[in-house]
C-alpha positions as CSV (number, residue, x, y, z in Angstrom):
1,X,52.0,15.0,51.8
2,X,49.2,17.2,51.9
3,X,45.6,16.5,52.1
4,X,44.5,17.4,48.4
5,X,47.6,14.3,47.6
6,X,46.2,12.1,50.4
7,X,42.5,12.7,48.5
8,X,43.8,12.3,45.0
9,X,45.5,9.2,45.7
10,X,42.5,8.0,47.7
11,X,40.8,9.4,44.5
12,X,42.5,6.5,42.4
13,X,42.7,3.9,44.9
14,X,38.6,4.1,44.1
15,X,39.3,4.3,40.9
16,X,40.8,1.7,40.2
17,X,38.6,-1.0,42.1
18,X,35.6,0.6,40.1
19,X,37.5,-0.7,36.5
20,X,38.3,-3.9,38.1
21,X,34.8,-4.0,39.2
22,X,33.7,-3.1,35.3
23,X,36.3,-6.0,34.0
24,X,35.0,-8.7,36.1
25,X,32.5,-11.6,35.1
26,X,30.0,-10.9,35.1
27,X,30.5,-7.0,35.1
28,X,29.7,-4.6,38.2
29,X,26.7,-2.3,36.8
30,X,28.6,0.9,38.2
31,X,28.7,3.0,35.1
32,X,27.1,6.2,37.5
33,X,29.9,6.0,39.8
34,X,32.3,5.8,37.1
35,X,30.8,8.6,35.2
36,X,30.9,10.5,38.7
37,X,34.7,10.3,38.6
38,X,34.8,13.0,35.7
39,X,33.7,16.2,35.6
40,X,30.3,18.1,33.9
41,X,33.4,18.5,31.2
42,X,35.9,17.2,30.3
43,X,39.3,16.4,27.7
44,X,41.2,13.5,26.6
45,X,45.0,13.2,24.7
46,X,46.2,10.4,23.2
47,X,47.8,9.6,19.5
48,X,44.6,9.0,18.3
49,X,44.0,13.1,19.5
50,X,42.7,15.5,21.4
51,X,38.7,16.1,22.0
52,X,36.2,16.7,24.7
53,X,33.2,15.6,25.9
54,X,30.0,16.4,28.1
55,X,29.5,13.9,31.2
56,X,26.0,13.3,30.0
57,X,23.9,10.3,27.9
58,X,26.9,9.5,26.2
59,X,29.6,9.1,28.3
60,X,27.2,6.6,30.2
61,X,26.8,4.5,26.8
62,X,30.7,5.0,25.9
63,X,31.7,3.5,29.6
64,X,30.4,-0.3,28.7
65,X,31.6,-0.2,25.4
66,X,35.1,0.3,26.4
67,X,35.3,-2.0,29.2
68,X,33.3,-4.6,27.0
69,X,36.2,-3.6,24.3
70,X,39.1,-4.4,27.2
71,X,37.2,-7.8,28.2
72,X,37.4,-8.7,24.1
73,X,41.1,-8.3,23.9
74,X,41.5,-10.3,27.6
75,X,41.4,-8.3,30.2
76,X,41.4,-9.3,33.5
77,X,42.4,-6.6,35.8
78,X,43.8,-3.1,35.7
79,X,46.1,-3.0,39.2
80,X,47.4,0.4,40.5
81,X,51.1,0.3,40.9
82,X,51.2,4.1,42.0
83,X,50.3,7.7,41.9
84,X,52.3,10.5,42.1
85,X,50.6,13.6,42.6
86,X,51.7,17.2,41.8
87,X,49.4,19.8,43.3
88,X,48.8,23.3,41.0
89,X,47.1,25.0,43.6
90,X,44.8,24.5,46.9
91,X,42.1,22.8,44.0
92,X,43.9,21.4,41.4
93,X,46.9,18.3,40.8
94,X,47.8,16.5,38.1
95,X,48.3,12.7,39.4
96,X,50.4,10.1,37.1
97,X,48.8,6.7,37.5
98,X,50.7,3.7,36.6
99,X,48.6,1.3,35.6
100,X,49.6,-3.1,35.3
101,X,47.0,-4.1,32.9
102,X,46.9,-8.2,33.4
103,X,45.2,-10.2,30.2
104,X,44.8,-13.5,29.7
105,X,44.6,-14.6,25.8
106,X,44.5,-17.8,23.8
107,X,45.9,-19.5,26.9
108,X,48.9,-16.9,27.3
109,X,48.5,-14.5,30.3
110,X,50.5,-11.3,30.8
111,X,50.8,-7.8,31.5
112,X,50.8,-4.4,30.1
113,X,52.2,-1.8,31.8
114,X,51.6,2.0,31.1
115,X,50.9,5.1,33.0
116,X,48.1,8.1,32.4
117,X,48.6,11.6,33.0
118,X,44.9,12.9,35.1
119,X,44.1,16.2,35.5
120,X,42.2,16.9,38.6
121,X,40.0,19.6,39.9
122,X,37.5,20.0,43.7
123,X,36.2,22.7,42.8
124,X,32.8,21.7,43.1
125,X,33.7,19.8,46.6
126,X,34.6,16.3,45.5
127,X,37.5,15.2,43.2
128,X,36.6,15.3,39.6
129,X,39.0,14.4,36.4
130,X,38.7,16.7,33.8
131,X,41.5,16.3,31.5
132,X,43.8,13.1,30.8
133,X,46.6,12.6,28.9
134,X,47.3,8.6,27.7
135,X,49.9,6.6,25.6
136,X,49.2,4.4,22.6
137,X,47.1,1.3,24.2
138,X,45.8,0.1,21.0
139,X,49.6,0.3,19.8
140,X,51.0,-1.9,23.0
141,X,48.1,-4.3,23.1
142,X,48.8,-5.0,19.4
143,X,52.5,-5.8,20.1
144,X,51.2,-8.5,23.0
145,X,49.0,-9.9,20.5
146,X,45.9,-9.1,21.8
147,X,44.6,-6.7,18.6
């Protein structure tokens, strides 16, 4: 494994304890070092489509509002079960994350599992995501009875 994996996977490892962090209660304030994990631009894929967006004002009011959205429908963690990195060049990989999203509902708890597609670039020095690619979550949560 080469550095640029070691870091990307390092990269997630973060990653993931800042969204557990954001779906605890009471929520971490950690928004900035959420936002920090993208870059100045960047562009999301999923069913719903594809569009972009500056890492500015609001990306840092979008960030609550979905993990406030995940806490409404029951979630309680969102464990890392892996990364797999493929480098593109001495600054660039594409990492798939698999993802265990645990919920607890009604009394029921279970599990989700899914993984996203991450784009990555260091250009600028430090691991940045600037694209991701993402299945249907809305579609999966609504067949565990959680939407």
């Amino acid at each position: 494994m080469t550095a640029l994996s070691d870091r990307a996977k390092t990269f997630f490892i973060d990653y993931a304890r800042l969204a557990n962090a954001a779906l605890a209660d009471p929520p971490a304030d950690n928004t900035e070092a959420i936002a920090a994990c993208f870059a100045a631009y960047f562009v999301g894929s999923s069913p719903k489509g594809v569009y972009g967006a500056s890492n500015g004002e609001d990306l840092r009011k979008v960030i609550p509002q979905g993990y406030d959205n995940y806490r409404a429908v029951g979630a309680t963690a969102m464990n890392l079960t892996g990364v797999a990195v493929t480098e593109i060049d001495d600054l660039h990989a594409m990492a798939r994350v698999r993802w265990d999203f645990r919920y607890r509902k009604d009394g029921a708890e279970g599990s989700i599992t899914f993984a996203n597609h991450y784009f990555l670039t260091e250009a600028d020095g430090s691991l940045k995501i600037f694209a991701y690619v993402t299945p249907d979550e809305e579609a999966a949560m609504r067949e565990h009875g959680l939407m």
